[in-house]
PDB file of N, H, CA, C and O in Angstrom:
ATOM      1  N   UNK A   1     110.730 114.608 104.170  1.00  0.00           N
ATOM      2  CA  UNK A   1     110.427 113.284 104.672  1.00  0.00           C
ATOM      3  C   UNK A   1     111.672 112.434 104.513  1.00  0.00           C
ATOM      4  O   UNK A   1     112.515 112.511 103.619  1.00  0.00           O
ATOM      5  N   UNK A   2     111.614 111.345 105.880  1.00  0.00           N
ATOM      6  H   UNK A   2     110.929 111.283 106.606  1.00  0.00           H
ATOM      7  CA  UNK A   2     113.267 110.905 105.687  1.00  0.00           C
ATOM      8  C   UNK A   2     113.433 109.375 106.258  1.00  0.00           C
ATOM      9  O   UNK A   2     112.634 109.375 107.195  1.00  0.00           O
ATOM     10  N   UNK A   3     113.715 108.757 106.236  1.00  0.00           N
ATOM     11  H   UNK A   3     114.364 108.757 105.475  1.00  0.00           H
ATOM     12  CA  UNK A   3     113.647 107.253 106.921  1.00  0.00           C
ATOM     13  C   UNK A   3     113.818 107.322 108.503  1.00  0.00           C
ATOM     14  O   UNK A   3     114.784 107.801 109.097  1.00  0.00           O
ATOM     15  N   UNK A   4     113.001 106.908 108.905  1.00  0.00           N
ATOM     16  H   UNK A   4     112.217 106.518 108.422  1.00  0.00           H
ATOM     17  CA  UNK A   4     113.124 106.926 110.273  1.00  0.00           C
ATOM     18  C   UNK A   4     114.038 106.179 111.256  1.00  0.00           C
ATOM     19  O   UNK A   4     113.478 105.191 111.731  1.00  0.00           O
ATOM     20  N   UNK A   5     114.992 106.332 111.587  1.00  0.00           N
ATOM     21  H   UNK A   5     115.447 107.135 111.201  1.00  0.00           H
ATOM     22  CA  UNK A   5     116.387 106.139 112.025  1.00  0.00           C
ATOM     23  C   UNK A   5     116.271 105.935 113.325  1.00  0.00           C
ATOM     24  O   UNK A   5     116.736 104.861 113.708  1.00  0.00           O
ATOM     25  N   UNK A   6     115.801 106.621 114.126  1.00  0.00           N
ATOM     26  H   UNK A   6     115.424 107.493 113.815  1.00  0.00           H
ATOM     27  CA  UNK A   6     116.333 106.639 116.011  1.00  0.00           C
ATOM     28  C   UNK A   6     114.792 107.637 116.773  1.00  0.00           C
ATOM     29  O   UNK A   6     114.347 108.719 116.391  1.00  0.00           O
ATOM     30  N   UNK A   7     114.435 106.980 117.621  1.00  0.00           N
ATOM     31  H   UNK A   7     114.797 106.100 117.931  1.00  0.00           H
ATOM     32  CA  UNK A   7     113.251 107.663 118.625  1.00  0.00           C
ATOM     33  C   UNK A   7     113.053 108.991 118.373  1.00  0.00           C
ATOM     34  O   UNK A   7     111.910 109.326 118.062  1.00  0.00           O
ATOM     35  N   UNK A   8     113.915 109.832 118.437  1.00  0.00           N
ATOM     36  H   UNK A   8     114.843 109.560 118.690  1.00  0.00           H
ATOM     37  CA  UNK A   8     113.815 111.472 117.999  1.00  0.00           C
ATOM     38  C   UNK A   8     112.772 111.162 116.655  1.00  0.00           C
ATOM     39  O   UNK A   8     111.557 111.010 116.780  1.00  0.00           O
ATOM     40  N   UNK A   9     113.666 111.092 115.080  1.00  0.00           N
ATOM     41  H   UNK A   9     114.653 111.216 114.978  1.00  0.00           H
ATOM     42  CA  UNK A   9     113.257 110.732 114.012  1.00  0.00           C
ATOM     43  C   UNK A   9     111.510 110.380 114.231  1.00  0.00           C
ATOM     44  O   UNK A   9     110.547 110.932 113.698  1.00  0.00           O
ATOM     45  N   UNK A  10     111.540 109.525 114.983  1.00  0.00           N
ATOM     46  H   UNK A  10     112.321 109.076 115.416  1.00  0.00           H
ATOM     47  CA  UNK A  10     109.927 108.922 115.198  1.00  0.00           C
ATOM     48  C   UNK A  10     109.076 109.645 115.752  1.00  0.00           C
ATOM     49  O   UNK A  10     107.901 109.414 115.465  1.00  0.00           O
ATOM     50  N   UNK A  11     109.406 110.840 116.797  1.00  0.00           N
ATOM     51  H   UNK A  11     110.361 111.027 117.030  1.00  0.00           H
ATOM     52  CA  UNK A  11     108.264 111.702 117.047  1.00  0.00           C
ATOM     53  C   UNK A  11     108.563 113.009 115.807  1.00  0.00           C
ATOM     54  O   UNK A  11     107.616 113.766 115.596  1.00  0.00           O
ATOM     55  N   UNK A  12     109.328 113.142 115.349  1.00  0.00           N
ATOM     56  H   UNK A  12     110.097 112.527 115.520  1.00  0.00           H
ATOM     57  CA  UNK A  12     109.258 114.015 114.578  1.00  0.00           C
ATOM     58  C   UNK A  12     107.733 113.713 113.500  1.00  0.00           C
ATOM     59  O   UNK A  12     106.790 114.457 113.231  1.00  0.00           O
ATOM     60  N   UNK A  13     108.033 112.352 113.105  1.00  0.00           N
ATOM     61  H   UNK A  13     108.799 111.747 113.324  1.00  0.00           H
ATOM     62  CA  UNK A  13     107.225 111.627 112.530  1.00  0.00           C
ATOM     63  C   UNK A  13     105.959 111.383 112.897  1.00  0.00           C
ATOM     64  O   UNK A  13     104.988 111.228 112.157  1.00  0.00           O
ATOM     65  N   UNK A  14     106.004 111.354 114.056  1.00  0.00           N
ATOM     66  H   UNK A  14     106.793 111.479 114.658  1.00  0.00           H
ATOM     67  CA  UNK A  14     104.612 111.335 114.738  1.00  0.00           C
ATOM     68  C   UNK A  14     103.886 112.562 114.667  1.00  0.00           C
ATOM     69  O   UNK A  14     102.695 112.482 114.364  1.00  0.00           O
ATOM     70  N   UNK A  15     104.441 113.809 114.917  1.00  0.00           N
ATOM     71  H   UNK A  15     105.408 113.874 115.164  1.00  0.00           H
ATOM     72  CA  UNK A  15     103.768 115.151 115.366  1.00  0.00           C
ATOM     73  C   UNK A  15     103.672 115.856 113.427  1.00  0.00           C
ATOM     74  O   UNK A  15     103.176 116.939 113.116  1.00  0.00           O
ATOM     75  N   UNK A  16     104.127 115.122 112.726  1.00  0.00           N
ATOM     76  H   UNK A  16     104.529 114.242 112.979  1.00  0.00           H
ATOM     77  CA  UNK A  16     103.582 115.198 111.243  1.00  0.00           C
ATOM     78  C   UNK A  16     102.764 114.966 110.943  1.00  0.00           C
ATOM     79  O   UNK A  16     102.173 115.757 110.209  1.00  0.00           O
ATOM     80  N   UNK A  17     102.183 113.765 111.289  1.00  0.00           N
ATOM     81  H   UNK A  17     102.664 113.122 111.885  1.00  0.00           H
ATOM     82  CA  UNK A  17     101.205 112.836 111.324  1.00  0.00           C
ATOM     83  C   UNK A  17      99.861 113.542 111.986  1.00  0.00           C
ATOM     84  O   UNK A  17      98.872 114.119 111.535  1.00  0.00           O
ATOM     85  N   UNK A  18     100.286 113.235 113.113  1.00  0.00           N
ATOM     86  H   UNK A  18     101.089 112.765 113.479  1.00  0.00           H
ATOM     87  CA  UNK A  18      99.477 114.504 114.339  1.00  0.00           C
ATOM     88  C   UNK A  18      98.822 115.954 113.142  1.00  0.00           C
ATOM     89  O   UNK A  18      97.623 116.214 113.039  1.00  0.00           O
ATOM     90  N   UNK A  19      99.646 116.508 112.574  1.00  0.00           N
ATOM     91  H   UNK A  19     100.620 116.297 112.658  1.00  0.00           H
ATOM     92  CA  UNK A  19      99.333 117.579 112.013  1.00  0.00           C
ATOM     93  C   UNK A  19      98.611 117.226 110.577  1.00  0.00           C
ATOM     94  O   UNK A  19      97.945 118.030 109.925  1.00  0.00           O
ATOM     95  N   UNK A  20      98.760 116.469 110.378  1.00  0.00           N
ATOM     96  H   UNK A  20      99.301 115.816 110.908  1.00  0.00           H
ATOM     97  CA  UNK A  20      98.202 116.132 109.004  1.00  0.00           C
ATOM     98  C   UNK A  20      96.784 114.813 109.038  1.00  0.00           C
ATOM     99  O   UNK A  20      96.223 114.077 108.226  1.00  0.00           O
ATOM    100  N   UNK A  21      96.722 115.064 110.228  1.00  0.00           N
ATOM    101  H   UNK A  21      97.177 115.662 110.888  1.00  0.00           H
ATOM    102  CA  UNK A  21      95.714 113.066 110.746  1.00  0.00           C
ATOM    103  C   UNK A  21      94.429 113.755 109.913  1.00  0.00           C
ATOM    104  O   UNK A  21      93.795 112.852 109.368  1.00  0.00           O
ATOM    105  N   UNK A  22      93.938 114.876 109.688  1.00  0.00           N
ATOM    106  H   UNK A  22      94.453 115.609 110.131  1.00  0.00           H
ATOM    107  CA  UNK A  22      92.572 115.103 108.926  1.00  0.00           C
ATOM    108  C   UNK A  22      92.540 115.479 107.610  1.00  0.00           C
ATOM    109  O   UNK A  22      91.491 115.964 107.187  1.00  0.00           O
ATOM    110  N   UNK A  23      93.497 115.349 106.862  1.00  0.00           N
ATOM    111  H   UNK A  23      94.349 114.954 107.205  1.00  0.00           H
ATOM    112  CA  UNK A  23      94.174 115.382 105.379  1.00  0.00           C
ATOM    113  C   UNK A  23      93.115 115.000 104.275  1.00  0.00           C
ATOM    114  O   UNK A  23      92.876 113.816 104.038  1.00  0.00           O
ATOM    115  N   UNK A  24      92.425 116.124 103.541  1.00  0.00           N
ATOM    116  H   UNK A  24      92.619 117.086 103.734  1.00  0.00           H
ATOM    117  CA  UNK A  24      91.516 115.518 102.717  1.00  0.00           C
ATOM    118  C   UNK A  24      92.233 114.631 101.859  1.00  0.00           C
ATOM    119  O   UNK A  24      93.449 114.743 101.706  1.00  0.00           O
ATOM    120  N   UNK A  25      91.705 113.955 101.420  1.00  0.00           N
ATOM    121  H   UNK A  25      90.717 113.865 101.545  1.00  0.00           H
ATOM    122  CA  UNK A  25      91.755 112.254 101.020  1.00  0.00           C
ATOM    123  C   UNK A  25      91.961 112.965  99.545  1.00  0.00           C
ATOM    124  O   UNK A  25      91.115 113.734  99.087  1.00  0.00           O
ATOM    125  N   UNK A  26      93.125 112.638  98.885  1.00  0.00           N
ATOM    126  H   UNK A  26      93.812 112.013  99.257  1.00  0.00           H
ATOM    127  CA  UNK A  26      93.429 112.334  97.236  1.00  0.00           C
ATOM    128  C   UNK A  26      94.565 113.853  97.015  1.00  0.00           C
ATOM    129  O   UNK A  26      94.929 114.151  95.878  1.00  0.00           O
ATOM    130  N   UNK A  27      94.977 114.617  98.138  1.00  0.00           N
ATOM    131  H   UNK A  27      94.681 114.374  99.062  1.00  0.00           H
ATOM    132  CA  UNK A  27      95.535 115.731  98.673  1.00  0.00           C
ATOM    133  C   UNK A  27      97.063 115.631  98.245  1.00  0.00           C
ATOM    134  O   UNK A  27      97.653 114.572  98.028  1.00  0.00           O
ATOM    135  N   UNK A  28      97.590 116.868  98.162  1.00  0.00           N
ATOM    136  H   UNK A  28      97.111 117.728  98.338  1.00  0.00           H
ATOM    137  CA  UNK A  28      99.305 116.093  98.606  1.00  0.00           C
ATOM    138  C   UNK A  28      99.432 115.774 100.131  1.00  0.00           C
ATOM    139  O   UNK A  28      99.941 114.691 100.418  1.00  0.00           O
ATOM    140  N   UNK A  29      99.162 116.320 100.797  1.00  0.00           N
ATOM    141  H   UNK A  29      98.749 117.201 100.564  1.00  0.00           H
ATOM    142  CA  UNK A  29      98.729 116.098 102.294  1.00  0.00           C
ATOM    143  C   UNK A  29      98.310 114.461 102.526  1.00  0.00           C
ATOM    144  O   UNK A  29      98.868 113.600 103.207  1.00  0.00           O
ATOM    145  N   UNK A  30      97.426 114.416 101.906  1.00  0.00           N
ATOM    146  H   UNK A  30      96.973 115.116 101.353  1.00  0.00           H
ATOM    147  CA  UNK A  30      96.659 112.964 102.375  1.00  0.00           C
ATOM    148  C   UNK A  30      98.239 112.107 101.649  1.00  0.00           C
ATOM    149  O   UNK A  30      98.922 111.483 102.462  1.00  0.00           O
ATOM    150  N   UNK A  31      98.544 112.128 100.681  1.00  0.00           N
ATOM    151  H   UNK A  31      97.989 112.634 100.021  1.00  0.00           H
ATOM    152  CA  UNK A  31      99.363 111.272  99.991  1.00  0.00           C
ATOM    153  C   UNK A  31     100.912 111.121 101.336  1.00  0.00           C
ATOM    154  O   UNK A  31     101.283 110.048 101.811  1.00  0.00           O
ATOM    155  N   UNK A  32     101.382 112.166 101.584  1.00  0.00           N
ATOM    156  H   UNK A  32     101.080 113.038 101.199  1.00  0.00           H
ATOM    157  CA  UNK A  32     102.107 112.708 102.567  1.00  0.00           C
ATOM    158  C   UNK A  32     102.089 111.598 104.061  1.00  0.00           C
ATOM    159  O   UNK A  32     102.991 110.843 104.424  1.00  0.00           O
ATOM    160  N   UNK A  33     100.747 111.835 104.704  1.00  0.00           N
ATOM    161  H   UNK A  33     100.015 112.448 104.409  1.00  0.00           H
ATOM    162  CA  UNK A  33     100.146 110.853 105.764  1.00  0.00           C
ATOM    163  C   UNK A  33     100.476 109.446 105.184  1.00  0.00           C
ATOM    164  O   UNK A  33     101.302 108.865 105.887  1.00  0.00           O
ATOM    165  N   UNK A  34     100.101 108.800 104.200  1.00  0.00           N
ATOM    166  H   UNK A  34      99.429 109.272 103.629  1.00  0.00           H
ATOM    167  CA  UNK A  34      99.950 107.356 103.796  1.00  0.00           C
ATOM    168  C   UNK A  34     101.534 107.250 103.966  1.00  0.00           C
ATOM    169  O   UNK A  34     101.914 106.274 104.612  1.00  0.00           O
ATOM    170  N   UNK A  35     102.916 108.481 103.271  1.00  0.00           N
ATOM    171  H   UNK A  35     102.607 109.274 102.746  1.00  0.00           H
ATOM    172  CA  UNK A  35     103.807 107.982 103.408  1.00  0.00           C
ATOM    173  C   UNK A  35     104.668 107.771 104.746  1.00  0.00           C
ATOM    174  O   UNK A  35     105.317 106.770 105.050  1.00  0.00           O
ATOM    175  N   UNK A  36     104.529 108.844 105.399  1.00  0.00           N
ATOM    176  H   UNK A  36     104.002 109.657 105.153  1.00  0.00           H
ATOM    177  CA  UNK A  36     104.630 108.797 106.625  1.00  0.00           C
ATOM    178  C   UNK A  36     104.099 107.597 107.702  1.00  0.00           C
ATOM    179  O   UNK A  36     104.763 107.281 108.688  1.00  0.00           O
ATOM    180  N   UNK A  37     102.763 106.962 107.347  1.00  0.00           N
ATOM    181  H   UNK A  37     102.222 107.218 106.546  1.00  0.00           H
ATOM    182  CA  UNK A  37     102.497 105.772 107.866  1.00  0.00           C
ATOM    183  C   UNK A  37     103.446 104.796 107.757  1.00  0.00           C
ATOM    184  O   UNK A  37     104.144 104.399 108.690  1.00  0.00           O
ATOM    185  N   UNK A  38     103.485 104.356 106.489  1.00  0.00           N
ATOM    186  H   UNK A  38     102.918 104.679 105.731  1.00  0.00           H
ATOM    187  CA  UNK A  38     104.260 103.432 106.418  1.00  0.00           C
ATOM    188  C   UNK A  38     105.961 103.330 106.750  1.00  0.00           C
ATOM    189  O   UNK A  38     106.669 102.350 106.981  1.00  0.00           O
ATOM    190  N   UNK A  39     106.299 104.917 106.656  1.00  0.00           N
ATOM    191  H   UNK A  39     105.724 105.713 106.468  1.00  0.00           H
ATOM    192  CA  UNK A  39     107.694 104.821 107.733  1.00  0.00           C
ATOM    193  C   UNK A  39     107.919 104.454 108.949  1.00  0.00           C
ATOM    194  O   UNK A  39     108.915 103.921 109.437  1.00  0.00           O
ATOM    195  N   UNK A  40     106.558 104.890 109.592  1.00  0.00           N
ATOM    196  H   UNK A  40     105.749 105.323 109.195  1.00  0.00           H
ATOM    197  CA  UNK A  40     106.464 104.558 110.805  1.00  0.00           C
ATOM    198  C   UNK A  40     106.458 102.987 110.989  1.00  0.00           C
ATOM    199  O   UNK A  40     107.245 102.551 111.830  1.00  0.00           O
ATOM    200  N   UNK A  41     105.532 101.932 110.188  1.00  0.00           N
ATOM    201  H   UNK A  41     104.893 102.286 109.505  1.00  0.00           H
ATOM    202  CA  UNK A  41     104.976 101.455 110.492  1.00  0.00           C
ATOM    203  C   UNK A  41     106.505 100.067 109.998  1.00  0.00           C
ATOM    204  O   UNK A  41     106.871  99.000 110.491  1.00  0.00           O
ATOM    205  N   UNK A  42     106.905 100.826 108.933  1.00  0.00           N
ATOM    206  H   UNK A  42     106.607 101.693 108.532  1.00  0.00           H
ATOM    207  CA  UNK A  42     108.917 100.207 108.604  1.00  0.00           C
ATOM    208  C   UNK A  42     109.608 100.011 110.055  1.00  0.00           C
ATOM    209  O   UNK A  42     110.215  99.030 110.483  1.00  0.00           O
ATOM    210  N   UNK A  43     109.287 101.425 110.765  1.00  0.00           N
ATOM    211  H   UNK A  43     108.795 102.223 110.416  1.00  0.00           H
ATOM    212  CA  UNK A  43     110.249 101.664 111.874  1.00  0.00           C
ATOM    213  C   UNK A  43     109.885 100.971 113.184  1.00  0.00           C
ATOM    214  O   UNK A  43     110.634 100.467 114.020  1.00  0.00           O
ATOM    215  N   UNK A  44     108.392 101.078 113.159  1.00  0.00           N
ATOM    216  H   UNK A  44     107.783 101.487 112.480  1.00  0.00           H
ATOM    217  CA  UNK A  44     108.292  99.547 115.004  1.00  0.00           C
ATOM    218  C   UNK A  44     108.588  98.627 114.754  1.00  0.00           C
ATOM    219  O   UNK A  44     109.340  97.957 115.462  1.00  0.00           O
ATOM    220  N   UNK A  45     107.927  98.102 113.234  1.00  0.00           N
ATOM    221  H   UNK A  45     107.316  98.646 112.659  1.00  0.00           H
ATOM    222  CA  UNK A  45     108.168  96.589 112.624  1.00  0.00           C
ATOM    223  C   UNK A  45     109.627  96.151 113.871  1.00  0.00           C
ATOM    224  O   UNK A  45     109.787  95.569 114.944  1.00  0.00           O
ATOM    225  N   UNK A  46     110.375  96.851 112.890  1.00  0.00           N
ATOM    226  H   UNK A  46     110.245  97.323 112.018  1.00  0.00           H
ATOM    227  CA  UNK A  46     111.539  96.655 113.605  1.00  0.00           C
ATOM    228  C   UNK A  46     112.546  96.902 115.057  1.00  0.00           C
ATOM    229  O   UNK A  46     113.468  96.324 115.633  1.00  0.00           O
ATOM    230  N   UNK A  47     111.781  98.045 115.203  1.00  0.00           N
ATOM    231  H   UNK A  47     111.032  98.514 114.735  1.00  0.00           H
ATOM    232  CA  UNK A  47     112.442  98.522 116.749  1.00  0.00           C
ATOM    233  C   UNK A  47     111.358  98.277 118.123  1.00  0.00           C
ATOM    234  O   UNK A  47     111.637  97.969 119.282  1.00  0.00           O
ATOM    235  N   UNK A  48     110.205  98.512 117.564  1.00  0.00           N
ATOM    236  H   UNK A  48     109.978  98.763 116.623  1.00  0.00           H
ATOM    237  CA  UNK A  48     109.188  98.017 118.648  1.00  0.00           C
ATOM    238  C   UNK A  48     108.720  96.605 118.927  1.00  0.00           C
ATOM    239  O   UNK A  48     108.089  95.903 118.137  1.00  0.00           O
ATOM    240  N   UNK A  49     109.167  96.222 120.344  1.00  0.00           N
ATOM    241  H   UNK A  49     109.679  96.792 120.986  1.00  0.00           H
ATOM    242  CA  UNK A  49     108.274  94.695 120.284  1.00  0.00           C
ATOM    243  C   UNK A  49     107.203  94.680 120.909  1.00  0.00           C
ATOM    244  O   UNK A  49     107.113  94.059 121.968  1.00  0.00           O
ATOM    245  N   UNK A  50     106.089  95.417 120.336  1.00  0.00           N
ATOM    246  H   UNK A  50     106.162  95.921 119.476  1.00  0.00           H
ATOM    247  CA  UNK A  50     104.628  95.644 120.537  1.00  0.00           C
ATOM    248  C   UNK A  50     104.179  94.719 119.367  1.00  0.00           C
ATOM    249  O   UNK A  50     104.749  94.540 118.291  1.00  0.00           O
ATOM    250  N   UNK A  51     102.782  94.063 119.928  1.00  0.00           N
ATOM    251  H   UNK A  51     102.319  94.209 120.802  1.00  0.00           H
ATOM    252  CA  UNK A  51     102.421  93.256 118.662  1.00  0.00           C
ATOM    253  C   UNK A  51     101.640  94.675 118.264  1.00  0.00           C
ATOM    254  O   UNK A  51     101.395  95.596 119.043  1.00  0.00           O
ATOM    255  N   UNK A  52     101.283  94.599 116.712  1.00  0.00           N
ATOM    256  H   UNK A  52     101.481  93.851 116.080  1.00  0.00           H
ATOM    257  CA  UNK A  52     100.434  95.874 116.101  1.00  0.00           C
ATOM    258  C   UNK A  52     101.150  96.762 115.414  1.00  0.00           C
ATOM    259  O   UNK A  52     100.881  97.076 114.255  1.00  0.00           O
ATOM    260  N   UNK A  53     102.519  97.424 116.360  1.00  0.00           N
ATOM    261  H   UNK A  53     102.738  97.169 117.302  1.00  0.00           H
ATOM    262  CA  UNK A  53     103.453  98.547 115.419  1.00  0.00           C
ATOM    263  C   UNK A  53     102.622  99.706 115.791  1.00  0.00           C
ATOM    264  O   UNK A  53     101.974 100.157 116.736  1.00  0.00           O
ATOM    265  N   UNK A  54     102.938  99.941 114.671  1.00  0.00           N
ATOM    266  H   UNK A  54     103.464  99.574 113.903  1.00  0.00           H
ATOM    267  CA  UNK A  54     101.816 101.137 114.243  1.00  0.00           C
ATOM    268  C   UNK A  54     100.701 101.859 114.684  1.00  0.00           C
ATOM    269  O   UNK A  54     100.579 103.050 114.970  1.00  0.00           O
ATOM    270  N   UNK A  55      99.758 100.746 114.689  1.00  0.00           N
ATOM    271  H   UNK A  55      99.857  99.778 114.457  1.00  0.00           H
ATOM    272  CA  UNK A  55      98.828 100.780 115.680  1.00  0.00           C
ATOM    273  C   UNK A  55      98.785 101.627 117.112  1.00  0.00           C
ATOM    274  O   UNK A  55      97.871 102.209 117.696  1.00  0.00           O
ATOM    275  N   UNK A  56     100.077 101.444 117.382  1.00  0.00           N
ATOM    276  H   UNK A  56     100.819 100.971 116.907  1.00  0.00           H
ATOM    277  CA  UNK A  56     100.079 101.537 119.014  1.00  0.00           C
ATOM    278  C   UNK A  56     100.418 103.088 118.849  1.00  0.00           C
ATOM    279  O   UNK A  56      99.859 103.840 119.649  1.00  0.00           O
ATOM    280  N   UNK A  57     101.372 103.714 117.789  1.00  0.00           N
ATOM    281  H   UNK A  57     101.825 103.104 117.140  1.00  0.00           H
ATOM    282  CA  UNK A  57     101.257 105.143 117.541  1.00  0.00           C
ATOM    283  C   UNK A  57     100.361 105.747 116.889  1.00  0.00           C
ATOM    284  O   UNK A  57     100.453 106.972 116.800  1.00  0.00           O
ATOM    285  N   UNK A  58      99.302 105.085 116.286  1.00  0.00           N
ATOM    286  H   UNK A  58      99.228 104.090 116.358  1.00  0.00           H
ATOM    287  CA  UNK A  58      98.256 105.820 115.971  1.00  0.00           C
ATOM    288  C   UNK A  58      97.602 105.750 116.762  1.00  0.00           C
ATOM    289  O   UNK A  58      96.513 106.075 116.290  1.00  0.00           O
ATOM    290  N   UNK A  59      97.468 105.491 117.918  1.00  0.00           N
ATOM    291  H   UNK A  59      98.353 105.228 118.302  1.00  0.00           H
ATOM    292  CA  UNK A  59      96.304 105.557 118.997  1.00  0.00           C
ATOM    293  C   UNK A  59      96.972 106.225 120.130  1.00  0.00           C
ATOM    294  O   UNK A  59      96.474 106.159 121.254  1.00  0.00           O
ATOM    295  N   UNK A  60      97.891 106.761 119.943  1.00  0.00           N
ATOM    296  H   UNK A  60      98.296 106.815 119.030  1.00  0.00           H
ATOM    297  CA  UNK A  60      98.598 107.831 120.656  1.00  0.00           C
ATOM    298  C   UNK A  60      97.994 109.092 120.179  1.00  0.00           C
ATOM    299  O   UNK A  60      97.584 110.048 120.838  1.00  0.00           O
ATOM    300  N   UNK A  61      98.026 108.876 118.721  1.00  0.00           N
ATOM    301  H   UNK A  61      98.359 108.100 118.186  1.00  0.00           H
ATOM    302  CA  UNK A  61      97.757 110.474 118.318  1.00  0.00           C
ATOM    303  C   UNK A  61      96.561 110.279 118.490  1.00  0.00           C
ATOM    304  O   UNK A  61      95.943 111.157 119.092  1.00  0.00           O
ATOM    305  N   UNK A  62      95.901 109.183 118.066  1.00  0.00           N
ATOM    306  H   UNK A  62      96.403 108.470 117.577  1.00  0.00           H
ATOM    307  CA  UNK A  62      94.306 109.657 118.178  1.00  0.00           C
ATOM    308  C   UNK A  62      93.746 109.847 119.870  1.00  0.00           C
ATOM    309  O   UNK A  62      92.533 109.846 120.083  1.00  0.00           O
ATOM    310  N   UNK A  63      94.418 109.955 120.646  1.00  0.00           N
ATOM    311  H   UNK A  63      95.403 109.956 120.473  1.00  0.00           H
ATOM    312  CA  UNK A  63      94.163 109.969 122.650  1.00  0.00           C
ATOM    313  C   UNK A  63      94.215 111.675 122.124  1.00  0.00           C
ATOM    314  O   UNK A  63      93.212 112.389 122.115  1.00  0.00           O
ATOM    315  N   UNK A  64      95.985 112.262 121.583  1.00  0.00           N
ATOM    316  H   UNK A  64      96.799 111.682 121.590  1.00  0.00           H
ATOM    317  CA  UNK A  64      96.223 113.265 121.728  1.00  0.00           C
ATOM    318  C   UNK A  64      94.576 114.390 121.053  1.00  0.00           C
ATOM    319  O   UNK A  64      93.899 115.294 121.543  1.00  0.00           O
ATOM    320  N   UNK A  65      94.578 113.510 119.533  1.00  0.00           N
ATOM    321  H   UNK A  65      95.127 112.775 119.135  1.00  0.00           H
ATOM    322  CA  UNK A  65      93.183 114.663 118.985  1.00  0.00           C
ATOM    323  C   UNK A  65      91.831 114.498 120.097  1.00  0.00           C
ATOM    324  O   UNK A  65      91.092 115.478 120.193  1.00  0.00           O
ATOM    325  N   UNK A  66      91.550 113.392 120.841  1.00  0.00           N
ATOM    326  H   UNK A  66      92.150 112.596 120.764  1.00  0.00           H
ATOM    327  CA  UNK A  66      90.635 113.401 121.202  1.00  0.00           C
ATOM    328  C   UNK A  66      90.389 114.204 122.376  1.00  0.00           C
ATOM    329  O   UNK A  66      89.255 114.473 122.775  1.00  0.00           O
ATOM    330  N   UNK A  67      91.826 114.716 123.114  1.00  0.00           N
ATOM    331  H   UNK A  67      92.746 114.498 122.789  1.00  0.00           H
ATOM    332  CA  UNK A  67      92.265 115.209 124.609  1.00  0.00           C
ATOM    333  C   UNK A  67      91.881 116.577 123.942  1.00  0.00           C
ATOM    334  O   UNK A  67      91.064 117.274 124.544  1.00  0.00           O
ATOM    335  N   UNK A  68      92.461 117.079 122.601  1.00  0.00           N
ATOM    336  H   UNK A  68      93.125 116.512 122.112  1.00  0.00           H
ATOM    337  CA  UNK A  68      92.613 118.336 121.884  1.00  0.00           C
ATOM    338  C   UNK A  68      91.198 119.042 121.741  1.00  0.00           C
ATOM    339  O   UNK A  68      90.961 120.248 121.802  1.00  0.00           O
ATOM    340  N   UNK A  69      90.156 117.800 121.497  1.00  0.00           N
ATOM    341  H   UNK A  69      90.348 116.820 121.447  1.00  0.00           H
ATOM    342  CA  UNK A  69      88.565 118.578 120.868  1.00  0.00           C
ATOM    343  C   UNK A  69      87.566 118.672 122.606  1.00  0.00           C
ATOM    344  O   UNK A  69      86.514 119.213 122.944  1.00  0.00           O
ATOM    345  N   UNK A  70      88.624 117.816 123.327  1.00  0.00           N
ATOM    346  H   UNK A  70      89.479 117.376 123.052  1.00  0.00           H
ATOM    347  CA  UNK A  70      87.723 118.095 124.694  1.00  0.00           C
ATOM    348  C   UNK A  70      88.314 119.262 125.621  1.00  0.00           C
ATOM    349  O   UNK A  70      87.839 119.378 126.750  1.00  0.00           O
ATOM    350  N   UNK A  71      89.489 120.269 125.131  1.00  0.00           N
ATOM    351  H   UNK A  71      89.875 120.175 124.214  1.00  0.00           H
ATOM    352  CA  UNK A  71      89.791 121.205 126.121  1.00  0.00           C
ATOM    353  C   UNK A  71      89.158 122.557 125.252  1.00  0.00           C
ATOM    354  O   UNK A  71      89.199 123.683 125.748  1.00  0.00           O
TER     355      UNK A  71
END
């Protein structure tokens, strides 16, 4: 895990996330997700001018799981 630096960095970050979005809760996994959130959420703060941040990539992944349980 690494500070999120440049767009690449951020889907890397994303498709972690993606892989870990059902992480039992109190896990190293789950702990993992929370940190990864908040890199992300370091990294629109600042580079995205979306109001939300974060938000707007977690509802990316959650389109992607939901596209995933309907094929």
């Amino acid at each position: 895990m690494k500070v999120i630096r440049c767009p690449e960095d951020l889907e890397v970050a994303l498709s972690r996330i993606e892989e870990l979005f059902n992480a039992q809760e109190g896990t190293l996994e789950d702990d993992e997700l929370s940190a990864l959130f908040a890199l992300v959420e370091a990294y629109e703060a600042e580079t995205v001018p979306i109001p939300g941040g974060i938000y707007f990539s977690l509802s990316i992944i959650a389109d992607r799981e939901t596209n995933k349980h309907r094929d």
